[in-house]
Backbone bond lengths (Angstrom), bond angles and torsions (degrees), N, CA, C in turn:
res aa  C-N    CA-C-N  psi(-1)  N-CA   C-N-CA  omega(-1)  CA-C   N-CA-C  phi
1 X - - - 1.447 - - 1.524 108.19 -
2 X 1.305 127.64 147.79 1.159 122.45 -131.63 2.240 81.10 -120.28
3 X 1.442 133.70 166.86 0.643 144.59 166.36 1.886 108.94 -47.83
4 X 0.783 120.88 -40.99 1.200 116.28 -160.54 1.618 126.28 -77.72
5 X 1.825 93.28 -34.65 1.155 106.60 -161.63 2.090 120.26 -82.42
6 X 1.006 97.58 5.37 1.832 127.30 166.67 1.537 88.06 -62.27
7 X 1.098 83.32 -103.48 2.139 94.75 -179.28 1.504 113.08 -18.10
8 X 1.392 117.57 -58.04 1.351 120.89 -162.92 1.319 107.85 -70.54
9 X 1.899 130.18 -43.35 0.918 103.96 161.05 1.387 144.67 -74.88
10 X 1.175 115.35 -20.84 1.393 127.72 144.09 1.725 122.85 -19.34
11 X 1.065 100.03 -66.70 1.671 103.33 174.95 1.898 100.18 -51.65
12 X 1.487 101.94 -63.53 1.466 100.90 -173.57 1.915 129.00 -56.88
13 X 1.568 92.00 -9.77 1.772 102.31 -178.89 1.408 103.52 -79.03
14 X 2.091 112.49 -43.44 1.352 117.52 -152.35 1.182 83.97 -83.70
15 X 1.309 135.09 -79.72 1.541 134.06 -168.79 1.650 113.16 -33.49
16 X 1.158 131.24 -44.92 1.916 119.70 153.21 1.254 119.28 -57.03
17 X 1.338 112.24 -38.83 1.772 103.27 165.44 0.793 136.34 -56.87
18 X 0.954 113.71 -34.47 1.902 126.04 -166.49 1.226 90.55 -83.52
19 X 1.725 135.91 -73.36 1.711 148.31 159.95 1.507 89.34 -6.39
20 X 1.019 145.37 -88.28 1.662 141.24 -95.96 1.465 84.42 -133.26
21 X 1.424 131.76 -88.11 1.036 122.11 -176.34 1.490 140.79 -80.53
22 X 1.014 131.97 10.96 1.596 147.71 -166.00 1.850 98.72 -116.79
23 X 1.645 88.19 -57.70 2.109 99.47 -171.13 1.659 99.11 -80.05
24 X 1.376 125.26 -47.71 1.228 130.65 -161.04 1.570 109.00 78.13
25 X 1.385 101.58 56.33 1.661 112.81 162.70 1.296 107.72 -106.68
26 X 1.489 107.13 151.93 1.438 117.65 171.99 1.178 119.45 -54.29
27 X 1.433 154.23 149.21 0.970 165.59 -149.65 1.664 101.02 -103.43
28 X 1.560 114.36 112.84 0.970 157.49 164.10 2.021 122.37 -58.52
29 X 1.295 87.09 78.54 2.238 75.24 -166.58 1.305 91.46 -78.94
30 X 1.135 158.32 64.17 1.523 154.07 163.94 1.370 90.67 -114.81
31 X 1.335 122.52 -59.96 1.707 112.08 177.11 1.302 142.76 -33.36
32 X 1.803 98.19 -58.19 1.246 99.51 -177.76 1.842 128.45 -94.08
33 X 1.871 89.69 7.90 1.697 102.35 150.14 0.829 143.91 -65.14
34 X 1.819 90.64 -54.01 1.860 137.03 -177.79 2.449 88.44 -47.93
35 X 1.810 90.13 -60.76 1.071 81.41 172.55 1.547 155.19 -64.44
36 X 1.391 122.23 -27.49 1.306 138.22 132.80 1.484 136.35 -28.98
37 X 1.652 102.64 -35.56 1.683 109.82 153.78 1.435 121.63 -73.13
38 X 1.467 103.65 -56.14 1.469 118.53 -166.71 1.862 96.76 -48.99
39 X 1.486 110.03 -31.78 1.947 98.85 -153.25 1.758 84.71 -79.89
40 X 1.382 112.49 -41.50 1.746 122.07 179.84 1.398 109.64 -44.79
41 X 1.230 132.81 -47.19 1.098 157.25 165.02 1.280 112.49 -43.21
42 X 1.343 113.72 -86.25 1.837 116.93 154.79 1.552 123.13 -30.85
43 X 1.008 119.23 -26.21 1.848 120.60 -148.69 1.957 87.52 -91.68
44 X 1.580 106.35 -46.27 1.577 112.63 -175.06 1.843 103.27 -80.90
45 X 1.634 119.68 -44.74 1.722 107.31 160.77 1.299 116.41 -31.04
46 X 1.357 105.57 -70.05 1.734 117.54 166.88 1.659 113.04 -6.43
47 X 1.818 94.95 -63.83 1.977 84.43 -161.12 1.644 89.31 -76.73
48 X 0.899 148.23 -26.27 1.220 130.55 -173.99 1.867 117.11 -71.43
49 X 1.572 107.73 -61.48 1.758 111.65 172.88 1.254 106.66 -124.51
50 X 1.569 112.91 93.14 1.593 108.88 -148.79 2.333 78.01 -92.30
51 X 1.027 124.35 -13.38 1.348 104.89 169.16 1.473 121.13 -91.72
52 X 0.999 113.59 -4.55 1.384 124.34 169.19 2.048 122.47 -76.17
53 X 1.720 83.11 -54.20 1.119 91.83 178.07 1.700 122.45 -68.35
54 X 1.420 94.95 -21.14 1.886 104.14 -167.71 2.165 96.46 -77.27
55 X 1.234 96.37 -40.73 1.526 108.55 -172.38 2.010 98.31 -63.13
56 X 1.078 98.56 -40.18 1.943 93.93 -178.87 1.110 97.90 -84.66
57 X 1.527 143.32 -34.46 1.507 122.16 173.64 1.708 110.89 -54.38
58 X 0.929 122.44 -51.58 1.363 125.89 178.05 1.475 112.16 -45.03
59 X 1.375 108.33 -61.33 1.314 129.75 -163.67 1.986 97.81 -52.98
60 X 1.451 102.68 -35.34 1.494 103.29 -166.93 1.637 92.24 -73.03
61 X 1.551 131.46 -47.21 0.879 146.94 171.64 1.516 103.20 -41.23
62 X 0.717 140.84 -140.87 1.987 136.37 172.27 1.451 99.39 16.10
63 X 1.470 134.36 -62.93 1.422 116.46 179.68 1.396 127.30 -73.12
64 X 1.271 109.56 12.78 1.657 104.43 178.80 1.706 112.55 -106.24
65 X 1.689 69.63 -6.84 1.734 68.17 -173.53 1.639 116.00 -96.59
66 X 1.585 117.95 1.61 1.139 117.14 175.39 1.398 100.66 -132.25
67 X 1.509 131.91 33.34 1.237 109.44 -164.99 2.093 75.54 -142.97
68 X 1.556 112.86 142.13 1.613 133.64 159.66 1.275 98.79 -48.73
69 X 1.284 133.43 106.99 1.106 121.27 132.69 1.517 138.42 -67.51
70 X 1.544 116.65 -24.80 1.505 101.02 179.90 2.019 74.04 -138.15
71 X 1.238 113.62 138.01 1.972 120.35 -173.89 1.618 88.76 -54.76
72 X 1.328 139.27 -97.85 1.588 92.98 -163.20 1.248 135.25 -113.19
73 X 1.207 76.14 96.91 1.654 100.43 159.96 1.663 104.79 -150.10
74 X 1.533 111.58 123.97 1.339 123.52 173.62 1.384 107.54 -50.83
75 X 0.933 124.33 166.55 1.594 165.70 175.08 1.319 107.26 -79.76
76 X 0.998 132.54 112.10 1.704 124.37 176.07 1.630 131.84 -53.88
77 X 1.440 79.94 -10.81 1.638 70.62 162.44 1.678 104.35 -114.95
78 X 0.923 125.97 -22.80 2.229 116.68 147.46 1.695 88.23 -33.23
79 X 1.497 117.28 -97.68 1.108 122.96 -149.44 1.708 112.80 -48.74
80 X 1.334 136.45 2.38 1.242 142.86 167.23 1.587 114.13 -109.86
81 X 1.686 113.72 -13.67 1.512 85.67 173.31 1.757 110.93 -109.34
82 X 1.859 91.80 7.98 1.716 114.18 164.66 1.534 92.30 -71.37
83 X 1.276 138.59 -78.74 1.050 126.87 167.75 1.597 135.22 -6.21
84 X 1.315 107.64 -75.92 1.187 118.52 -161.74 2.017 105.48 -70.11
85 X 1.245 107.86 -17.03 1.711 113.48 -172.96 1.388 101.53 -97.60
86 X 1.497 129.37 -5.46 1.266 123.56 174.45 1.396 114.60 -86.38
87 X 1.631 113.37 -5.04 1.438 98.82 160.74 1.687 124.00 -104.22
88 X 1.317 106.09 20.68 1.981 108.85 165.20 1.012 104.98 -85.10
């Protein structure tokens, strides 16, 4: 398994989580395709700029987690600090 593909699925686990179980949206199969390319994708970038490519897997990783992907639906970290203030 190639450096990259940690991160990539990562993005593709949290971003269905947050969707499906956190918001209670229907389940979205574009993701966990979208995701299956994107890590395939990464794994062959890899042999070519394997520091390039490892630094943007991450990078996608850190931005998914504070950035809307679809307007409504929170951001996982909205939907965790919605979380975390509903018990004061």
């Amino acid at each position: 398994m190639s450096r990259t593909t940690g991160p990539i699925l990562a993005v593709g686990g949290i971003t269905l989580v947050n969707a499906v179980v956190v918001n209670n949206r229907p389940i979205d199969w574009r993701v966990p395709i979208a995701t299956g390319i994107a890590a395939g994708i990464f794994s062959l970038a890899e042999q070519g700029w394997e520091k390039g490519a490892v630094a943007l897997s991450y990078l996608a990783l850190v931005t998914v987690m504070f950035v809307r992907l679809q307007p409504n639906v929170p951001a996982p970290v909205e939907s965790f600090s919605t979380w975390w203030n509903q018990g004061k």
